[in-house]
DOPADREN-212420 format. One line per field, with one value per residue: residue number from 0; residue in one letter; x, z, y of N, C-alpha, C, O, CB in turn. Coordinates in steps of 0.02 Angstrom, whole numbers, plus 50000, padded with zeros to 5 digits. Glycine has a CB too. Example, Ala and Ser with C-alpha at 12.3 -4.5 7.8 and 13.67 -1.06 7.14 Angstrom:
BEGIN
num [0/1];
residuo [A/S];
nxx [50660/50642];
nzz [50390/50354];
nyy [49716/49888];
caxx [50615/50684];
cazz [50390/50357];
cayy [49775/49947];
cxx [50660/50645];
czz [50390/50394];
cyy [49835/50002];
oxx [50712/50670];
ozz [50423/50402];
oyy [49834/50057];
cbxx [50565/50704];
cbzz [50452/50286];
cbyy [49776/49970];
% end
This chain:
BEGIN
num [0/1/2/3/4/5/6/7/8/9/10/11/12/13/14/15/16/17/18/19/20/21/22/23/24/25/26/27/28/29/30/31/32/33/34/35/36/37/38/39/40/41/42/43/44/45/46/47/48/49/50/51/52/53/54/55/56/57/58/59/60/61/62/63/64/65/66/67/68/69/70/71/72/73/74/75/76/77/78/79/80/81/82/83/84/85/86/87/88/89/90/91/92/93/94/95/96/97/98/99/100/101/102/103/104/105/106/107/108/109/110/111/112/113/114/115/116/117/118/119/120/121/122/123/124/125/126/127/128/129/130/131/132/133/134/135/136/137/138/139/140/141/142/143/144/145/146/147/148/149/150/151/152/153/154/155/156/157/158/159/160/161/162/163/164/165/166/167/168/169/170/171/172/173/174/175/176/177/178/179/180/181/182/183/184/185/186/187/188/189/190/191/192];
residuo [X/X/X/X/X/X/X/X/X/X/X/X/X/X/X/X/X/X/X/X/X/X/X/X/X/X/X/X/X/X/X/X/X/X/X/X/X/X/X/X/X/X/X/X/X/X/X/X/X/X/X/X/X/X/X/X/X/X/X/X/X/X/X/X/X/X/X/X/X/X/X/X/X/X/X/X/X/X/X/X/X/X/X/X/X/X/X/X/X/X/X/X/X/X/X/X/X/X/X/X/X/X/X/X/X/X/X/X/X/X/X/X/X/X/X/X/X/X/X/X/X/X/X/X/X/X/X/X/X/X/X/X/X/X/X/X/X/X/X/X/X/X/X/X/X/X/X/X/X/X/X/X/X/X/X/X/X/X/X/X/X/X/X/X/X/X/X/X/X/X/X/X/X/X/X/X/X/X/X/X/X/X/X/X/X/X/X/X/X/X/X/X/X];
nxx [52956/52969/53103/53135/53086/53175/53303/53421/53537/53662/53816/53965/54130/54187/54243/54160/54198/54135/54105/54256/54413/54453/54594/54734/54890/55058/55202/55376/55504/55664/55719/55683/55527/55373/55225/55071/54951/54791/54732/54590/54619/54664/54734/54728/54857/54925/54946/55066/55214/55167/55070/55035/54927/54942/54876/54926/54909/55004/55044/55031/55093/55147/55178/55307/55386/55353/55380/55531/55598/55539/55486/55316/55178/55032/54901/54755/54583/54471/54299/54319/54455/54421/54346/54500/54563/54466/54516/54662/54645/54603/54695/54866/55012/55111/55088/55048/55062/55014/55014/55046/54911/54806/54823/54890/54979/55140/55203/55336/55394/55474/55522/55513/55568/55476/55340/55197/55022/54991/54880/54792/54727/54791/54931/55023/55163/55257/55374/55421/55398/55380/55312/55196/55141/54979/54889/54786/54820/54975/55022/55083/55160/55176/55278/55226/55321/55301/55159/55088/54982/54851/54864/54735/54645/54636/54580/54496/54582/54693/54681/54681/54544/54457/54341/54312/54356/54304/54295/54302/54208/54222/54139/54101/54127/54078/54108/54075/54032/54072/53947/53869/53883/53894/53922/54037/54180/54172/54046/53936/53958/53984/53953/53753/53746];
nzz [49219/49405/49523/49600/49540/49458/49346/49340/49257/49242/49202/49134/49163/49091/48966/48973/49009/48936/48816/48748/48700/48545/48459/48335/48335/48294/48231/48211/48139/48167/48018/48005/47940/47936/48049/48082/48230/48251/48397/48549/48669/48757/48874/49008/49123/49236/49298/49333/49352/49172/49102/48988/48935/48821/48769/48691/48577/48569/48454/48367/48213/48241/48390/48423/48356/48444/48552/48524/48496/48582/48598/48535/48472/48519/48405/48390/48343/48237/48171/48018/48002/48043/47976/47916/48026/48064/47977/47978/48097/48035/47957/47922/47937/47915/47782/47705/47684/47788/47789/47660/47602/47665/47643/47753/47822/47872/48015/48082/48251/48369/48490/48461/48372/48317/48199/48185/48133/48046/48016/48118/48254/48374/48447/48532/48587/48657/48773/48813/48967/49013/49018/49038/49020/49027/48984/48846/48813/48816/48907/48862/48957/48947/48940/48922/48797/48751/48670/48515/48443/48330/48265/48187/48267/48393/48468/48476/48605/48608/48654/48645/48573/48589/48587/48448/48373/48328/48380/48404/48492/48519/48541/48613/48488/48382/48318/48376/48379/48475/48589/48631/48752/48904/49040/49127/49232/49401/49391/49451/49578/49579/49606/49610/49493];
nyy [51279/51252/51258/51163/51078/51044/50929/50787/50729/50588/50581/50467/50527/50660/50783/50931/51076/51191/51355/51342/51429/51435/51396/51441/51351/51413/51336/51294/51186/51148/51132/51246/51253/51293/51256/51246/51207/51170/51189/51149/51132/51239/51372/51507/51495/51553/51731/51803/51749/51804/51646/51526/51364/51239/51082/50943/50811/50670/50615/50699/50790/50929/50907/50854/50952/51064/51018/50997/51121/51201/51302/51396/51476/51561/51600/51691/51645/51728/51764/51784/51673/51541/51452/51418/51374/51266/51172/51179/51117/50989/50912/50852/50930/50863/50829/50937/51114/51210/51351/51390/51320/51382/51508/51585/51711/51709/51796/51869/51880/51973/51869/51732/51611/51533/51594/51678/51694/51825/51874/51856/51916/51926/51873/51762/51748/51617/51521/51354/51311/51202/50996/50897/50746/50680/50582/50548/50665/50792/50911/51077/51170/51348/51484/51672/51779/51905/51986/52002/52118/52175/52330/52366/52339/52460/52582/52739/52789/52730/52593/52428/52352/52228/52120/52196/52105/51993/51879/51705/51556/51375/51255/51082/51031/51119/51280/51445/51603/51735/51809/51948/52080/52040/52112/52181/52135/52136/52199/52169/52191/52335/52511/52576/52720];
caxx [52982/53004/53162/53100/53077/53233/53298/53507/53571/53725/53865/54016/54182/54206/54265/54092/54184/54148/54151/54345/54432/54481/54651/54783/54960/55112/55268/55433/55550/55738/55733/55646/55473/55306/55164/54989/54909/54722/54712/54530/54631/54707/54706/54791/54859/54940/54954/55140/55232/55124/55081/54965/54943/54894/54881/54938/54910/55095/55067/55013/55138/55183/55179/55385/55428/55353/55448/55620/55615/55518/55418/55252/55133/54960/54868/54677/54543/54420/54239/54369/54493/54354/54375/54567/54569/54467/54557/54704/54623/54599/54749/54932/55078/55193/55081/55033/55102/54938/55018/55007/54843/54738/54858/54899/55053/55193/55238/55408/55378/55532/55522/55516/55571/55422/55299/55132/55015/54998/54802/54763/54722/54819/54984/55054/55236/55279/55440/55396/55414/55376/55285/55162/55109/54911/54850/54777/54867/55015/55023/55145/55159/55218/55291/55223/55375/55264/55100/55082/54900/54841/54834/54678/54565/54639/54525/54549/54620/54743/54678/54655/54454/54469/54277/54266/54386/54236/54337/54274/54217/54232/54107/54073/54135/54078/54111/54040/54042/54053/53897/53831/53914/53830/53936/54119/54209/54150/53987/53898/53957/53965/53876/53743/53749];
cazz [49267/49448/49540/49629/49473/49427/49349/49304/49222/49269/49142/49134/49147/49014/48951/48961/49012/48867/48767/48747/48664/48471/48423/48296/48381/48260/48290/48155/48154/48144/47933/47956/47900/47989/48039/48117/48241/48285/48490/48587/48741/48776/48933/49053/49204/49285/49277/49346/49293/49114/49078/48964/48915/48767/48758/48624/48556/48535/48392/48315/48205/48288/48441/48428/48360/48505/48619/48519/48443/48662/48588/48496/48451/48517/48375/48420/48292/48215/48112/47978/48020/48073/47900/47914/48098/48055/47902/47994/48124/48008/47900/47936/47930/47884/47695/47665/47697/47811/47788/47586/47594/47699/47621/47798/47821/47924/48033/48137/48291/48398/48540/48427/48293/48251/48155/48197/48081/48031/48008/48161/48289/48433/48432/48596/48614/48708/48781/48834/49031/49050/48985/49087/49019/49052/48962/48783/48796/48842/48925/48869/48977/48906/48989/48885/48817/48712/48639/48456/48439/48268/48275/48169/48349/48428/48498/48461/48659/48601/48702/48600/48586/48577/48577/48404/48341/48300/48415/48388/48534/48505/48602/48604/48398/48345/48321/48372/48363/48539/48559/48667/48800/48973/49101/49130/49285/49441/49392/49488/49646/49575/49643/49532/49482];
cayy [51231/51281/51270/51099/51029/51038/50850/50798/50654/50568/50523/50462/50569/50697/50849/50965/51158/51226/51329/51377/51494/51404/51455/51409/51374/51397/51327/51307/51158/51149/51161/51308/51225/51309/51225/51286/51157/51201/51164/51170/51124/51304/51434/51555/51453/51606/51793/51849/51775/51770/51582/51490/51295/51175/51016/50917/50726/50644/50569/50752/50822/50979/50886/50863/51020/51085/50994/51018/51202/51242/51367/51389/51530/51553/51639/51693/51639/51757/51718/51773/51617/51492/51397/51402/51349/51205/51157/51158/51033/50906/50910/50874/50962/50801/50811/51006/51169/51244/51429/51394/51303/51441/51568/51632/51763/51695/51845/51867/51930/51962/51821/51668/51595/51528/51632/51696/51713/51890/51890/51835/52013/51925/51825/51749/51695/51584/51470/51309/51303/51105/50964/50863/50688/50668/50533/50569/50726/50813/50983/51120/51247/51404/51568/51716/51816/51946/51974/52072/52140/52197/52411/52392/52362/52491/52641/52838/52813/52682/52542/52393/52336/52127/52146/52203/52061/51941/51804/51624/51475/51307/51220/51024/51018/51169/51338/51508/51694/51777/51841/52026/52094/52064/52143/52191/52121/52178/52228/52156/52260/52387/52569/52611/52793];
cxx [53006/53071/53167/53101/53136/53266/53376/53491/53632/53781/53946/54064/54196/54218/54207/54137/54210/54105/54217/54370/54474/54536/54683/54845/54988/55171/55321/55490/55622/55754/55699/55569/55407/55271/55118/54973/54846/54707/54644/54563/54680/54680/54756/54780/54888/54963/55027/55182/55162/55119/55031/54979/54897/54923/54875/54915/54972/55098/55062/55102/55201/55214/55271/55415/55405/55405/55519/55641/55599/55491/55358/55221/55052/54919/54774/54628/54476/54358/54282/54423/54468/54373/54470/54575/54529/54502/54619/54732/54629/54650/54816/54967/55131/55178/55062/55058/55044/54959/54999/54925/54804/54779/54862/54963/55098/55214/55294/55409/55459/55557/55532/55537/55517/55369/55220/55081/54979/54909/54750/54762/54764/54855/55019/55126/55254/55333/55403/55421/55432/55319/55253/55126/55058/54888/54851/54811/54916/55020/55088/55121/55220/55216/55268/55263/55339/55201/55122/54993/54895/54807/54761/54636/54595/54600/54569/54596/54682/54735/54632/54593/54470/54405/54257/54313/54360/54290/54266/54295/54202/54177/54064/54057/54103/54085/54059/54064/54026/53994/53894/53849/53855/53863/54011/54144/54191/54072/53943/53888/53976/53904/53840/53753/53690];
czz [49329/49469/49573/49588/49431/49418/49335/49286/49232/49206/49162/49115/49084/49009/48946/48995/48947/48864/48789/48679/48583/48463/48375/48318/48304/48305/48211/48196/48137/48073/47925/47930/47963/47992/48092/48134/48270/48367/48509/48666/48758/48837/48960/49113/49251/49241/49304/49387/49216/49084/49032/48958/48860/48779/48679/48630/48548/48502/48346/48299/48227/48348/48474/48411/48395/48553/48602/48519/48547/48627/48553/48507/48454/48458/48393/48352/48289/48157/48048/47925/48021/48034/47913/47988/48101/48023/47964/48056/48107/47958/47924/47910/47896/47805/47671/47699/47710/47795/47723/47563/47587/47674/47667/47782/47885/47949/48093/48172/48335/48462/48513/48375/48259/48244/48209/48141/48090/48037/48070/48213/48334/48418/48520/48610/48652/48694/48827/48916/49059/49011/48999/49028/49063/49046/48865/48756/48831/48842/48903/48906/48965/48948/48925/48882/48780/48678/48583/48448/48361/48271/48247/48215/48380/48428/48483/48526/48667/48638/48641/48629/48552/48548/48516/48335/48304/48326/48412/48446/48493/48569/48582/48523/48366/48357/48328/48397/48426/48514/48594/48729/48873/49042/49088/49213/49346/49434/49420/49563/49639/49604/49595/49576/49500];
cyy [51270/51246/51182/51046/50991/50958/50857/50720/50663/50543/50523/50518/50600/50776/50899/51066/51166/51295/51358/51411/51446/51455/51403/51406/51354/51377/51304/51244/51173/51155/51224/51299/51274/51258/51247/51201/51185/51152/51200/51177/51186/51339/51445/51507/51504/51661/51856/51778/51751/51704/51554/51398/51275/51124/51008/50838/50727/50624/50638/50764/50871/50971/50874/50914/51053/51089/51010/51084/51241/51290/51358/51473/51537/51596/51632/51671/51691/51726/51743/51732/51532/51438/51367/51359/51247/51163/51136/51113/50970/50899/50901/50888/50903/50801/50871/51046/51191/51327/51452/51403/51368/51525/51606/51665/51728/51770/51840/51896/51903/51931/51775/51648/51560/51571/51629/51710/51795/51911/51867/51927/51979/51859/51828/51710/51670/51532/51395/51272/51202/51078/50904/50827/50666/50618/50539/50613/50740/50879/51018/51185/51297/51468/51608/51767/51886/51918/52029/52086/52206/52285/52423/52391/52426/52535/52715/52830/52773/52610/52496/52343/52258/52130/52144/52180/52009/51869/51731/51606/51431/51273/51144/51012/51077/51230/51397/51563/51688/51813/51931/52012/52079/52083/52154/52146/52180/52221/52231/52178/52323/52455/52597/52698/52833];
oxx [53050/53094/53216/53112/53142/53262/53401/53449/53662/53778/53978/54053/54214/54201/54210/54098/54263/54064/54228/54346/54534/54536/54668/54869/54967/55188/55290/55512/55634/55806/55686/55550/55413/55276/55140/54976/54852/54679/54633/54541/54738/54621/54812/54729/54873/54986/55034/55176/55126/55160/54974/55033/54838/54981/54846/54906/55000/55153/55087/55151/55262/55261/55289/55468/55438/55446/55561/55696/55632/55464/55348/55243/55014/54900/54741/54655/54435/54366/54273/54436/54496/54406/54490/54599/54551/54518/54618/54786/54647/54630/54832/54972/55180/55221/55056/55082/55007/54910/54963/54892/54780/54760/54845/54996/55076/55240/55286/55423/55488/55606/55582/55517/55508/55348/55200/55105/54946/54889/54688/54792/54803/54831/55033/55136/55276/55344/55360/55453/55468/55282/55278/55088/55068/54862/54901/54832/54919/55023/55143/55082/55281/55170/55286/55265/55376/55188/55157/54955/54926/54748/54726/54590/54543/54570/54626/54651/54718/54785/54582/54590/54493/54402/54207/54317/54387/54314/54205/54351/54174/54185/54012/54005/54109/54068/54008/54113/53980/53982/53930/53841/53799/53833/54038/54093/54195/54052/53906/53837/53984/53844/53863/53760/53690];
ozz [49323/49429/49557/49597/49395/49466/49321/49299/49234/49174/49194/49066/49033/49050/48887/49000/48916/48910/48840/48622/48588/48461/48371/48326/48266/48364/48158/48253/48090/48062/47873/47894/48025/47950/48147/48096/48316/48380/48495/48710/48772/48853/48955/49141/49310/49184/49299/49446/49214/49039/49050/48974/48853/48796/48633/48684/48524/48491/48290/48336/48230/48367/48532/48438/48391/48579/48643/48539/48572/48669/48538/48545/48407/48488/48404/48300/48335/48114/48009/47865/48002/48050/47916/47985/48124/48052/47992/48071/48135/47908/47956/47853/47860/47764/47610/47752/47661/47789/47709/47533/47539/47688/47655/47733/47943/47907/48144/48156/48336/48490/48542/48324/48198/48299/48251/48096/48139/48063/48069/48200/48344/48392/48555/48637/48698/48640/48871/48922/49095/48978/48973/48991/49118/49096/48829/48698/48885/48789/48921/48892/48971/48978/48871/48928/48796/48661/48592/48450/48350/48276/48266/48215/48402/48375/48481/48519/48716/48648/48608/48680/48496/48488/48501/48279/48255/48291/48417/48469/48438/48630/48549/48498/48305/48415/48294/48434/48446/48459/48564/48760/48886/49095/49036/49244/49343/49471/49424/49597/49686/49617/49549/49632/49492];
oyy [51312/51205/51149/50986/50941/50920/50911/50677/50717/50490/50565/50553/50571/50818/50917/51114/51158/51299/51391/51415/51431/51517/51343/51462/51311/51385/51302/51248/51211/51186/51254/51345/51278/51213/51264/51153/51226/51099/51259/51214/51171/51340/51420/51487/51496/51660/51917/51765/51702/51694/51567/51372/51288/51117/51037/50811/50776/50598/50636/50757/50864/51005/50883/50930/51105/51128/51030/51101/51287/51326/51299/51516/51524/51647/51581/51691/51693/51682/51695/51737/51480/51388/51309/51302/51194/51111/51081/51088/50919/50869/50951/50867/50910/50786/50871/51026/51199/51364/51500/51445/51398/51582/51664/51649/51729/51806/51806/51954/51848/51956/51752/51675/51555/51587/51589/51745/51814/51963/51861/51978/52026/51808/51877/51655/51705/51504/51401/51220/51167/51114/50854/50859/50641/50593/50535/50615/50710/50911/50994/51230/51291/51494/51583/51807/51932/51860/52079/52038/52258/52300/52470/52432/52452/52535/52736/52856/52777/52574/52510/52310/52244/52142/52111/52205/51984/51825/51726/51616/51439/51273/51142/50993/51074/51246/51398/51567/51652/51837/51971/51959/52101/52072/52134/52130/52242/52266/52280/52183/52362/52452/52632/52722/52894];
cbxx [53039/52964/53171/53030/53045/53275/53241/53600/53563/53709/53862/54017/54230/54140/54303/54001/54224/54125/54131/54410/54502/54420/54722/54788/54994/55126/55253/55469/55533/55772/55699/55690/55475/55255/55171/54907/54939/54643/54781/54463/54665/54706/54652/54774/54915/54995/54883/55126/55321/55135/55087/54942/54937/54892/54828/55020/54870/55143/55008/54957/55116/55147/55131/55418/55439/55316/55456/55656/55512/55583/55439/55196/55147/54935/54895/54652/54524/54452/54131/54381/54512/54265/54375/54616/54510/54430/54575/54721/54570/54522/54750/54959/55105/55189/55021/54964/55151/54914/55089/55022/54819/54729/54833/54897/55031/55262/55191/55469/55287/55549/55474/55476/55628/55387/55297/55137/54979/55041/54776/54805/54631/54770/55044/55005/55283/55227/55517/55403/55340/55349/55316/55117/55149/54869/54770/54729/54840/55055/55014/55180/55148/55185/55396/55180/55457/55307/55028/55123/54873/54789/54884/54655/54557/54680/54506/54480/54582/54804/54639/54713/54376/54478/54270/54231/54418/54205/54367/54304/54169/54324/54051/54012/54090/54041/54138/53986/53991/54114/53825/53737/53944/53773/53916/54141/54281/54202/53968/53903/54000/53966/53897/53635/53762];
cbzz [49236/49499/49593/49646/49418/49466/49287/49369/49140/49325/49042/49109/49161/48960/48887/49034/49075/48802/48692/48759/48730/48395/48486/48240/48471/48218/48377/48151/48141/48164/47866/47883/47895/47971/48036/48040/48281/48215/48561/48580/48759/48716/48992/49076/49210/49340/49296/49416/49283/49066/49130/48872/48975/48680/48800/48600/48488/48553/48366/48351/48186/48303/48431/48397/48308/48527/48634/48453/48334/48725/48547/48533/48389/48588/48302/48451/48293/48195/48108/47999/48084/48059/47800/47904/48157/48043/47826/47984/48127/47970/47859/47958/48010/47918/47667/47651/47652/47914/47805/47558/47654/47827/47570/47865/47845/47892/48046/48125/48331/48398/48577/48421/48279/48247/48066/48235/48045/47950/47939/48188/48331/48497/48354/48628/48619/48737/48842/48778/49069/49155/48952/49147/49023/49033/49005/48776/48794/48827/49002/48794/49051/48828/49022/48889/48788/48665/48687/48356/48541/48234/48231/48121/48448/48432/48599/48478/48719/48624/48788/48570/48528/48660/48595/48407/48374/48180/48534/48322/48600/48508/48637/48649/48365/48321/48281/48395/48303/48568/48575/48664/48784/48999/49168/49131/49266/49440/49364/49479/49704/49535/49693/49479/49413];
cbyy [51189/51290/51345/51108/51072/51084/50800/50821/50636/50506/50559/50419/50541/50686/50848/50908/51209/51174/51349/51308/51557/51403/51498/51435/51320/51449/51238/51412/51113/51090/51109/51315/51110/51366/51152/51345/51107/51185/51198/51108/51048/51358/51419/51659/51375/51586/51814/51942/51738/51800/51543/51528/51245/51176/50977/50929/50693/50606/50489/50832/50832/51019/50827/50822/51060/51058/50904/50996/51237/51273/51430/51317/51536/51574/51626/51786/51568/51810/51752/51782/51638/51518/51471/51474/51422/51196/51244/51196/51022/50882/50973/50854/50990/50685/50753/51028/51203/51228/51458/51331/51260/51433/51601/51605/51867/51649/51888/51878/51926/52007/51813/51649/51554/51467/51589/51748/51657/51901/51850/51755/52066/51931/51856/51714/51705/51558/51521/51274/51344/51091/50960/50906/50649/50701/50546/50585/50781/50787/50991/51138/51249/51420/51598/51731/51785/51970/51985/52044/52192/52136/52469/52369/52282/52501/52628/52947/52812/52714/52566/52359/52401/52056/52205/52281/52040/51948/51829/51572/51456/51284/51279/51023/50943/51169/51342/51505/51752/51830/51788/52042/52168/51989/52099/52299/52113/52217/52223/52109/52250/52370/52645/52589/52806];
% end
């Protein structure tokens, strides 16, 4: 097909940038209780100060101990996780214990009180800046007060390799494996050698 050829179809309003980054957010109510919610709607909205956002449903579980406890826990999903991350999509927190279930590790990282899970390579703490009513969803935006990153990526030069985390997208209901590198930033003006 040349360039000329080229055809679109028109549809109605919808969510199509995909894919996005699948994570598991923890977050810990006032008894102390954990619970893992699996968000598609995640990303960095700014880089100084460090910010990210999910959206939540208000009727979801977590969706109030969010808002009361102000914090939550971005954990990253690996092909590892994949299973647990879904799982803990379709399941709530008000009738199972998701850390039991998927037999994750609650880990205590020193920004939050709520937990991260331990098996995840990258844990994101965050305080809950504000809370923008969208529609379907509701935005938390979160200041990032620390990241923990799992020493097993790290490199002989100490610089931790994300890369060879086997990170999971989510794209239009399903999951997939990052695939093969095709450039770094800036590559493209780059001088060749």
């Amino acid at each position: 097909m040349q360039k000329n050829e080229i055809t679109k179809e028109n549809w109605k309003p919808g969510n199509m940038l995909y894919p996005v980054p699948a994570v598991m957010v923890s977050c810990k109510n006032g008894e102390d209780k954990a619970n893992i919610i699996t968000v598609a709607w995640a990303g960095t909205v700014c880089s100084d100060p460090a910010m990210v956002s999910i959206s939540v449903r208000p009727e979801r579980y977590s969706y109030a101990i969010i808002r009361d406890s102000g914090e939550f826990v971005v954990n990253l999903v690996t092909e590892d996780l994949v299973r647990a991350c879904d799982w803990c999509g379709v399941r709530s927190g008000r009738d199972v214990d998701k850390f039991q279930e998927m037999q994750l590790t609650e880990y205590a990282g020193e920004w939050t009180k709520a937990p991260a899970i331990a098996e995840s390579p990258v844990n994101i703490y965050c305080k809950v800046k504000d809370v923008i009513a969208l529609g379907s969803h509701d935005m938390f935006l979160g200041e990032v007060l620390g990241v923990s990153v799992d020493t097993r990526f790290m490199d002989e030069k100490g610089k931790f390799d994300l890369a060879s985390t086997g990170l999971v997208a989510y794209s239009h209901g399903e999951y997939f494996a990052l695939g093969e590198k095709l450039g770094k930033f800036g590559y493209s003006v780059q001088k060749k050698k």
